[in-house]
N, C-alpha and C positions, 0 to 999 in steps of 0.2 A: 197362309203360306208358311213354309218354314223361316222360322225367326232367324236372328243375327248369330243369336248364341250357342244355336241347337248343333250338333253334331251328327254330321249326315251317316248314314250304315251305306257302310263299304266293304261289306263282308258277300261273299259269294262268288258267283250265281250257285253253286251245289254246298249247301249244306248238309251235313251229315250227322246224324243222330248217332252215339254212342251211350250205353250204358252207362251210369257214372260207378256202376259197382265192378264193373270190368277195366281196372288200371292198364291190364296188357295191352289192349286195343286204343286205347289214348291214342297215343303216339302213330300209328297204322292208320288210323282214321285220320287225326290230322295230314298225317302227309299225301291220303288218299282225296281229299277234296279241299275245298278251298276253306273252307273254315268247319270248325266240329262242334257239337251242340253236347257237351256234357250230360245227360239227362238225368235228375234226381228225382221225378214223376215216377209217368206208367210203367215205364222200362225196367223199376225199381222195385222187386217185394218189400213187401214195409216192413217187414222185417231186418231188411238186408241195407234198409234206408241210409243207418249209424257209421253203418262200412261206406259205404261209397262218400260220404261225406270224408270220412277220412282218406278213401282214395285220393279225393283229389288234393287236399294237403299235403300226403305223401307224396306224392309227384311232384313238388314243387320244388323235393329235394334232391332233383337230379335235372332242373335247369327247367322242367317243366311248361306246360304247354304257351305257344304266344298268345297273350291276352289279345294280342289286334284278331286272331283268327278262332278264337274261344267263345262259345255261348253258354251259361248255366241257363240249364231248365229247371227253374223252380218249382214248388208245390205252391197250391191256390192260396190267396192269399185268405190268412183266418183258419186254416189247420195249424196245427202245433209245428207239424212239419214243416213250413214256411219259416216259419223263426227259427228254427233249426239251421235251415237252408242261409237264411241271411247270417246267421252265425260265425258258419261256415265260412259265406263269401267275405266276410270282414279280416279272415285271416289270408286272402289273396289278392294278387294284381288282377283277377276279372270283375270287369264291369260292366261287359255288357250281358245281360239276363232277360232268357226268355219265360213269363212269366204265364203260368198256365193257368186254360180258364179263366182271362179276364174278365169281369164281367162291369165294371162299371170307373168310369174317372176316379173313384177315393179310391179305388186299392192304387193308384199310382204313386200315391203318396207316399205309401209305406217303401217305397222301393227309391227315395230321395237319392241323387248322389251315384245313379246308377244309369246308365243306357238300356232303353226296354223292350225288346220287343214284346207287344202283346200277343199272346195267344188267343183269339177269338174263336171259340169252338163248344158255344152253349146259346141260347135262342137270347139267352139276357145280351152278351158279349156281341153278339153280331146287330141287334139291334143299337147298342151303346157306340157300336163303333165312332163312330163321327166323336161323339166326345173324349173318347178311350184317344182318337190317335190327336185330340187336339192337346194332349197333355205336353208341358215341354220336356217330360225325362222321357218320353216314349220316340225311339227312333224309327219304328216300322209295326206294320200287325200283320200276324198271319194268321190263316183257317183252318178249322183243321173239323174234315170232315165227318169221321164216325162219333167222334163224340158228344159233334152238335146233335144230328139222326138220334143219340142214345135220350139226349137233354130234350126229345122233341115227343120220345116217346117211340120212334121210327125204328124200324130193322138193322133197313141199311142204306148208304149214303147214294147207292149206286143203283141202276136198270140192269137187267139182264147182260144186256149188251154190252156191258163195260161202262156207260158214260152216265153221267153225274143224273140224281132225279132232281126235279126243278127247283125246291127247296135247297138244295146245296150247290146250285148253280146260281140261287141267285143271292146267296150267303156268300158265296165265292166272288160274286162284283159287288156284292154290299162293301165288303172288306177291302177289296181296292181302292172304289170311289173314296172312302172314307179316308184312306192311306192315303191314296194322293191330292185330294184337294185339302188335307194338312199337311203338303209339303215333305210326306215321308214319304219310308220304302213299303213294299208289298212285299209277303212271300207267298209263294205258293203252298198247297197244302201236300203231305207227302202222296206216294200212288204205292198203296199196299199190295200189289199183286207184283211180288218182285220176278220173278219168271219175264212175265211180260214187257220187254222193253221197247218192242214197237209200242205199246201201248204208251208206254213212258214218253217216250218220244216227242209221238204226235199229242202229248197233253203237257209236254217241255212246251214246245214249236208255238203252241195256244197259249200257252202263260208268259212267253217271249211277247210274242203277237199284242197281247193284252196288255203288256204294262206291267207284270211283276218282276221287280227286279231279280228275285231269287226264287230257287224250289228247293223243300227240305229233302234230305235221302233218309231212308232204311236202313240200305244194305251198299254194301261198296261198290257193289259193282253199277248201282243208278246214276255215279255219279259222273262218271265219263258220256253216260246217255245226256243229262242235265248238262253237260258241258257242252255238247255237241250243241244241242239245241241253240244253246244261250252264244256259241261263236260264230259270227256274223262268216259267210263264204267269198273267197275272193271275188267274186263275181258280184256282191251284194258291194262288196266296199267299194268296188270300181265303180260302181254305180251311183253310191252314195256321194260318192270324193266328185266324180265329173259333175252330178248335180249340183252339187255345192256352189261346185267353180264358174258353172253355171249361171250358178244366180247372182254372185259376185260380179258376171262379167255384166249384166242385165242390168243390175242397179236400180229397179224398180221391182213393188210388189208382188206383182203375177205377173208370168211370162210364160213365153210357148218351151220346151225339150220335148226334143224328139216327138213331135207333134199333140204331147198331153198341157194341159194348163197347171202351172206352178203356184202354189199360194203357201202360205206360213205353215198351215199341219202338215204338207207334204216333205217342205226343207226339216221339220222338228224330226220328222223319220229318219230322215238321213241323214241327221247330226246322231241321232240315239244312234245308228247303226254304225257308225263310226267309234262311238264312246264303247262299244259293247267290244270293238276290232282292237281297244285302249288305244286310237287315234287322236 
């Protein structure tokens, strides 16, 4: 379970990916979703790497983004570009770092003194998970589809049909169970077909449904979809609130409402769907 000392991730439900070598969209992103993921990864030619490191330095001098709503994605840990990266973060107030391609508990180490999400998205990383998220500088882990599929040797992540093949379905609850019976957060993995927002939607509504606290965005426009998802409907919280009250009036373990039987995972539902209403 999460220790005494740990520090819970309170960032979300829509996080949003930005370039870290695009300064101008900093500022547009964060104000477009709940917290913004800096990316100095895939997003970044390697060549282009040096600049976006200085981007975000530069930015700092004009009040610059809030650390509470900031994520650095870093490069894997043991490229050159990693130490770069941390170089970097030593000259700012973020601390919390998403850490790409995790693959095993020691690369946590190198990241001492920071809040981490793990990025789990290679056959090593997804199998490690359980001990990746028992580390205590790791706040959360997320998956991240195509490039586990590339580390597998596979196409692609997805069926015809849009929905996940079973190898990345079950990478996507490996990395949950993992996340949460250490007491962290989960995120979701992004949904690259940005066009598609029904689609988005109903794999928001699934990753609510399931327990991740958060889902990462693309593009800006995902992120009012991801929001939808993630806020609970008046009609959910009057439900949630009258059960509640419910059970308070009952004072015993299981009881009847409105003719279903009440027990402990069904009240735990309706305390999260209040928590999600900020009740």
């Amino acid at each position: 379970m999460l220790s005494s000392d740990a520090i819970p991730f309170t960032m979300g439900p829509a996080l949003l990916f930005c370039p870290a070598d695009r300064p101008e969209r900093f500022g547009k992103a964060a104000d477009r979703s709940d917290a913004v993921i800096l990316d100095l990864e895939d997003a970044v030619a390697p060549a282009d790497k040096p600049g976006a490191r200085e981007a975000i330095i530069e930015q700092l001098g004009t009040g610059g983004l809030d650390p509470n709503r900031t994520i650095i994605r870093v490069n894997p840990v043991g490229t050159p570009e990693f130490e770069l990266d941390l170089q970097t973060l030593a000259k700012t107030p973020y601390r919390t770092v998403m850490l790409a391609k995790a693959e095993n508990a020691e690369q946590l180490k190198s990241l001492a003194g920071y809040q981490v999400i793990a990025l789990c998205e290679t056959a090593a990383g997804i199998v490690n998970a359980p001990a990746i998220a028992a580390e205590p500088n790791v706040v959360g882990l997320m998956w991240g589809a195509e490039d586990l599929l590339a580390s597998l040797g596979g196409l692609s992540s997805r069926n015809d049909d849009g929905g996940y093949r079973a190898v990345a379905l079950h990478s996507r609850s490996a990395v949950l169970l993992a996340a949460k019976a250490a007491g962290k957060e989960a995120i979701d993995s992004v949904y690259v077909n940005i066009p598609d927002l029904e689609g988005l939607l109903a794999e928001s509504q699934d990753a609510v449904s399931s327990g991740f606290g958060a889902k990462a965005c693309i593009h800006p426009q995902q992120v009012a979809v991801v929001q939808e998802a993630y806020a609970p409907t008046d009609e959910a919280v009057a439900q949630a609130t009258e059960l509640l009250d419910a059970a308070a009036s009952a004072g015993t373990g299981v009881f009847q409402f409105n003719g279903k039987m009440i027990d402990g995972p069904i009240l735990k539902h309706a305390q999260a769907t209040l928590r999600r209403a900020g009740h």
